[in-house]
C-alpha positions as CSV (number, residue, x, y, z in Angstrom):
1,X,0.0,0.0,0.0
2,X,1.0,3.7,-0.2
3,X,-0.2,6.1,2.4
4,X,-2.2,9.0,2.0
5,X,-2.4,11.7,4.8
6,X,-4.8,14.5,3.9
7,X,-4.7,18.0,6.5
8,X,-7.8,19.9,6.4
9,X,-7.1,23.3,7.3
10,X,-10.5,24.6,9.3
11,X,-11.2,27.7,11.1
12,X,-11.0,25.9,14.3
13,X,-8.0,23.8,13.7
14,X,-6.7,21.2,11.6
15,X,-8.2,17.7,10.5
16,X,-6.3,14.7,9.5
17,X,-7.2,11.8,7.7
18,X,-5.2,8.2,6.1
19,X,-5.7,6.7,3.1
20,X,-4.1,3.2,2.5
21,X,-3.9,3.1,-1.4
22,X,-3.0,-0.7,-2.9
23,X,-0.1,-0.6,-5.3
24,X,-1.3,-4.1,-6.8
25,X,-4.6,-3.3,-7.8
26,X,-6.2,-4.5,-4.6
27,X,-9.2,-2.3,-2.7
28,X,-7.6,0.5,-0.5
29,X,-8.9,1.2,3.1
30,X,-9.6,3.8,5.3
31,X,-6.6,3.7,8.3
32,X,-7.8,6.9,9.9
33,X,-10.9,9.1,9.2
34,X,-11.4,12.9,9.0
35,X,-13.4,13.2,12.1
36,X,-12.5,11.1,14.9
37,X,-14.2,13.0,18.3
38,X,-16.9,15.8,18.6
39,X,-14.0,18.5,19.1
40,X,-13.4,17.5,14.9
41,X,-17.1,17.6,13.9
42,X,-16.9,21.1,15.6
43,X,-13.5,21.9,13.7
44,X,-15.8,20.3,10.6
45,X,-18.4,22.5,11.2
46,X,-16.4,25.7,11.0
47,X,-16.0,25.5,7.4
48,X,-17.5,27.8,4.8
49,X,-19.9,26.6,2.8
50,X,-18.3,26.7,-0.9
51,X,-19.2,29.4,-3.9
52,X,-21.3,26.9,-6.6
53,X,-19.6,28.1,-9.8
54,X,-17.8,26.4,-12.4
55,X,-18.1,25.4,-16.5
56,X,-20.4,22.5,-17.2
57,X,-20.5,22.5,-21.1
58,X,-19.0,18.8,-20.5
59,X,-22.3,17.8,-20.1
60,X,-24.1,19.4,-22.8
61,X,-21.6,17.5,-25.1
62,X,-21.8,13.9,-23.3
63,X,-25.8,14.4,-24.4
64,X,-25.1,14.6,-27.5
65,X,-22.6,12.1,-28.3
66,X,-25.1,9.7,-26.2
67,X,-28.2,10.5,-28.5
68,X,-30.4,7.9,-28.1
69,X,-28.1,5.5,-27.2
70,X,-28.4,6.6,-23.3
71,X,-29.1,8.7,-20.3
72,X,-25.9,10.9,-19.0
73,X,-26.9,11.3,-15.5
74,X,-25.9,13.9,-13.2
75,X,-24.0,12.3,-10.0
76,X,-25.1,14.3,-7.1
77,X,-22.4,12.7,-5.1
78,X,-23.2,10.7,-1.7
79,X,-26.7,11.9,0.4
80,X,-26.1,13.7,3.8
81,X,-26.3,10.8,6.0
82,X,-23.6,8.8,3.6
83,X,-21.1,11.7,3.7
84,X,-21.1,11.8,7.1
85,X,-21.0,8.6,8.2
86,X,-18.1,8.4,5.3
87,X,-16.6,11.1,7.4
88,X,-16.5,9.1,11.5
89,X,-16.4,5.4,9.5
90,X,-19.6,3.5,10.4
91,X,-18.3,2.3,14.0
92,X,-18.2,6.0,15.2
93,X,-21.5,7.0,13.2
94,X,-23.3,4.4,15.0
95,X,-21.8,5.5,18.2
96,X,-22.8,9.5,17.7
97,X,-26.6,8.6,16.8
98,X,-26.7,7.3,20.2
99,X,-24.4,9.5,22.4
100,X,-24.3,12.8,19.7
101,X,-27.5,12.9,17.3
102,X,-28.1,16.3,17.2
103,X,-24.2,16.5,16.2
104,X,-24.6,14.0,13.4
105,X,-28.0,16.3,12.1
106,X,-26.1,19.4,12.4
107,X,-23.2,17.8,10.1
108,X,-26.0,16.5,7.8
109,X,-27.2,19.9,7.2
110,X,-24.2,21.6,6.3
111,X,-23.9,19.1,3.5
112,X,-27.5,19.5,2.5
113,X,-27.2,23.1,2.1
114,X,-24.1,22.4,-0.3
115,X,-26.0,19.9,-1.7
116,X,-29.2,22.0,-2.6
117,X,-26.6,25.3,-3.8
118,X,-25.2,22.6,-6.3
119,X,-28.6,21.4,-7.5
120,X,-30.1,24.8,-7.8
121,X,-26.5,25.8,-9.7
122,X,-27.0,23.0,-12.3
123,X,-30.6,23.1,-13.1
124,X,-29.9,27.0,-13.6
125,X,-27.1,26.2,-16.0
126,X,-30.1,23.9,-18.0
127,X,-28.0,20.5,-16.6
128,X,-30.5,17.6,-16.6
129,X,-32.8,16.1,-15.9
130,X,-31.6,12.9,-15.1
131,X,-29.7,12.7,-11.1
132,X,-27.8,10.4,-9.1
133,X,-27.9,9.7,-5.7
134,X,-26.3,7.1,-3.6
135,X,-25.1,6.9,0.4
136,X,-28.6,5.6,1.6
137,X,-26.7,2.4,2.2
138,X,-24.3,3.6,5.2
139,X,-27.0,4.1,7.3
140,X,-29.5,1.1,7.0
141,X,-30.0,-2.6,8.0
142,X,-28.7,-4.6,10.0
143,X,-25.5,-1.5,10.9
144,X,-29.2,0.7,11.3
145,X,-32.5,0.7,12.1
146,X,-35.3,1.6,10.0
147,X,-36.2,4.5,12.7
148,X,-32.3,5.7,11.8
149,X,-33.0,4.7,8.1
150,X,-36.1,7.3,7.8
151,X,-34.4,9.8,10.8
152,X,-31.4,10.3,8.6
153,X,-31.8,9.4,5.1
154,X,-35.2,10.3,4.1
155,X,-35.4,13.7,6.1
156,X,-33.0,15.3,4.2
157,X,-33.4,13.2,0.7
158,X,-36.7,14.1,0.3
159,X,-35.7,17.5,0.4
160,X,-33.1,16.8,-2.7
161,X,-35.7,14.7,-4.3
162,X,-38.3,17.7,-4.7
163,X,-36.0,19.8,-5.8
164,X,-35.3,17.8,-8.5
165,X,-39.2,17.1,-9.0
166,X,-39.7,20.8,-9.2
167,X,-37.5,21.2,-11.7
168,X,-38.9,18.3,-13.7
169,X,-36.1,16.2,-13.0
170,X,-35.9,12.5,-11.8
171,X,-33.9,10.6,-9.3
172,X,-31.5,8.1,-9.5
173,X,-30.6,6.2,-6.5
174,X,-28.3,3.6,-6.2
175,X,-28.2,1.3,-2.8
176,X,-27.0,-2.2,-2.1
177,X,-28.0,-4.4,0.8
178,X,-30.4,-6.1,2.8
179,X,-33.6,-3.6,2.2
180,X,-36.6,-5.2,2.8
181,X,-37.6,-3.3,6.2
182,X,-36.8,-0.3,4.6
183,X,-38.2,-0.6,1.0
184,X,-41.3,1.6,1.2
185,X,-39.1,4.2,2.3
186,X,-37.6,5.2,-0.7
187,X,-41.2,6.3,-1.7
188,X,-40.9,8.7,1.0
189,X,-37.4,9.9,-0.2
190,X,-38.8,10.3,-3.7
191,X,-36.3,8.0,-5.4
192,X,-37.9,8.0,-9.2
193,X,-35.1,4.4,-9.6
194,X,-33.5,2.6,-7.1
195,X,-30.8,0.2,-8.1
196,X,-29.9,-2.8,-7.8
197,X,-32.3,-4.5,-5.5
198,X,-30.3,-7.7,-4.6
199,X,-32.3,-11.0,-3.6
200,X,-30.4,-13.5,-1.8
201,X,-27.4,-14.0,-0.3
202,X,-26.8,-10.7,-1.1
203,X,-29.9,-9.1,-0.1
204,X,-33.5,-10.4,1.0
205,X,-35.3,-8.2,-1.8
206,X,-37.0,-10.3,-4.8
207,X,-38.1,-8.6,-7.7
208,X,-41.1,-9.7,-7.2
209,X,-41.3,-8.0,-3.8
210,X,-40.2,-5.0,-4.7
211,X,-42.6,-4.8,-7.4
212,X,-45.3,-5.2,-5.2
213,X,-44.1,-2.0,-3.3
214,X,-42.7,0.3,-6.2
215,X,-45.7,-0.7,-9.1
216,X,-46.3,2.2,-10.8
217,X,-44.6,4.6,-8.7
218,X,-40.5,3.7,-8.6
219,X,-38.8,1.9,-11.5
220,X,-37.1,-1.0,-10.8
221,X,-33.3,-1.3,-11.8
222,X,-31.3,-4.4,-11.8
223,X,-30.2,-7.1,-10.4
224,X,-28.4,-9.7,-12.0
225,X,-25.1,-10.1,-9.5
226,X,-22.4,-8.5,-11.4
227,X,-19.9,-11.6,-9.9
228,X,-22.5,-13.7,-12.2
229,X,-21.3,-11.5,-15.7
230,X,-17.8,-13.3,-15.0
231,X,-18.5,-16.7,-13.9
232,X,-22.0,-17.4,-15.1
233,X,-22.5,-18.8,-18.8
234,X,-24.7,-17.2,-21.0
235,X,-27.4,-19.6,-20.8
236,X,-27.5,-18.6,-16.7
237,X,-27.8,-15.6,-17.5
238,X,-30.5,-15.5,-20.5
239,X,-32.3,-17.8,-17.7
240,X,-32.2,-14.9,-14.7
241,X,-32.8,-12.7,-16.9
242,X,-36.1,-14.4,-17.8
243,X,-36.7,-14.7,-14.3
244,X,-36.7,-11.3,-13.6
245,X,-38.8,-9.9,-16.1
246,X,-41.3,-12.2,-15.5
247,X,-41.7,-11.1,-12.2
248,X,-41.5,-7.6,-12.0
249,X,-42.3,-6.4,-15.8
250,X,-46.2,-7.9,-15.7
251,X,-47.3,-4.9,-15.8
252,X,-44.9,-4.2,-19.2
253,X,-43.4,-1.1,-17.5
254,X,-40.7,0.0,-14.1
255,X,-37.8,-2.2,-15.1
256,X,-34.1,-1.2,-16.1
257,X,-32.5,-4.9,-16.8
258,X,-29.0,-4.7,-15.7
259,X,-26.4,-6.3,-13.4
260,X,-26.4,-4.9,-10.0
261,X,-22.6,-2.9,-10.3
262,X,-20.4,-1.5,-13.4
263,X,-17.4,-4.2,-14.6
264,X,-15.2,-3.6,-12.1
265,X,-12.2,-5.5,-14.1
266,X,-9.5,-3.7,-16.0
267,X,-10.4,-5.2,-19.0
268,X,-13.9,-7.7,-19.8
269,X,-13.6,-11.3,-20.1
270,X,-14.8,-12.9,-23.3
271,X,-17.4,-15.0,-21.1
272,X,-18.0,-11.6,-19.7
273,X,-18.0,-10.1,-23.1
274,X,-20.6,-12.9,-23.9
275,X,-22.9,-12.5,-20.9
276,X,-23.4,-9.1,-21.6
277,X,-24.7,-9.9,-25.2
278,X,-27.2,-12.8,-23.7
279,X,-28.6,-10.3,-21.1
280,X,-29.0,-7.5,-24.0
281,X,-30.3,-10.0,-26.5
282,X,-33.2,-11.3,-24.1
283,X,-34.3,-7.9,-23.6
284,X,-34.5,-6.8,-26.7
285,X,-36.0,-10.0,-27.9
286,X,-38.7,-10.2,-25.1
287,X,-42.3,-9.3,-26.3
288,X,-44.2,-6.4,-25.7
289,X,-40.5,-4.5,-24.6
């Protein structure tokens, strides 16, 4: 690994944090996080929020080169409740919504504010109208309950959700895990898409169960396991891919058919390569698309 220490300079003293980068292409780690103690959040706190300003004709040219071929979203970054608990780690966010809540709201607010100046920057600018949101998945089941779930993710999502809404937007929102005593909750948070909705062992969400909650009101997006696209054969994955239209496309409408993360390989297999083109060819084969 290399190490990488990071000093945030604050109005009430400096903040240190330690990155452990891997040098062979192995996942890094967090060795020491930003705020460690209540004196940090404080320090944390003290910070200015930023001017919104900056050139996003990138985007206006992504569209176009995407045509019909696909949806540039605009990533909104991690919700309030992710950042933060990004911020402690999860141990010490689970130990400041019991011993320092109203610490862990006042952090969440600051990054809401920033938050909402961003939005209401790029919807100015004409950016849109597809948004991305993820974090939800910090603070939920089994780390969180679904009291903590609603307390600190949809409080201040919603709140990003309608502005989008109001500015005839939707909302992307991307959230792994177990969800299933939390699903009807991100109705209240105004998610438009959730993804990936993982059934078991990696979740305890089927698509038919999800269906049942988000019919007609949140599309459904996923959830073939992305470890399936490299180890699967293309006949296993035609199959779950039949599996999960049939239950949760009945209605011929709310489903995104794709694998529940991004190739995370530096280059795709050939049985990946060939996965990919089962799962696209038994979508755009299936009747009534």
């Amino acid at each position: 690994f290399e190490r990488h220490t990071t000093i945030v300079h604050t109005p009430a003293g400096d903040l240190r944090s330690v990155y452990l980068s891997g040098r062979k292409g192995q996942p890094g780690m967090q060795e020491e996080h930003l705020l460690k103690s209540v004196e940090d959040a404080e320090k944390y706190l003290s910070l200015p929020i930023s001017t919104v300003s900056g050139d996003v004709s990138s985007f206006f040219e992504l569209d176009r080169q995407a045509g019909d071929r696909g949806i540039v979203e605009v990533g909104l970054g991690l919700n309030p409740a992710g950042l933060v608990a990004d911020l402690l780690g999860s141990a010490r966010f689970a130990e400041f919504s019991v011993e320092h809540r109203g610490l862990l709201h006042a952090l969440m607010q600051r990054r809401l504010d920033q938050m909402l100046a961003v939005a209401r920057y790029l919807v100015g600018a004409g950016v849109g109208p597809h948004f991305a949101l993820l974090g939800q998945e910090y603070v939920a089941p089994p780390l969180h309950s679904p009291r903590d779930f609603a307390e600190f993710n949809v409080r201040y999502d919603r709140q990003i959700a309608d502005g989008v809404h109001e500015a005839g937007g939707r909302l992307h929102v991307h959230c792994h895990g177990p969800l299933k005593a939390v699903l009807p909750q991100f109705l209240d948070l105004g998610a438009d898409v959730l993804h990936p909705i993982e059934a078991p062992p990696m979740g305890d969400v089927t698509p038919a169960m999800a269906k049942e909650v988000f019919r007609g009101r949140t599309c459904i997006e996923g959830n073939i396991q992305i470890g399936d696209m490299y180890t699967e054969t293309p006949e296993g994955i035609r199959a779950a891919a039949e599996g999960l239209i049939r239950d949760a496309f009945d209605d011929g409408g709310g489903l995104i058919v794709c694998p529940t993360a991004s190739p995370y390989v530096p280059e795709m297999s050939r049985q990946c390569y060939d996965n990919y083109a089962a799962l696209v060819e038994v979508v755009a084969n299936w009747p009534g698309r």
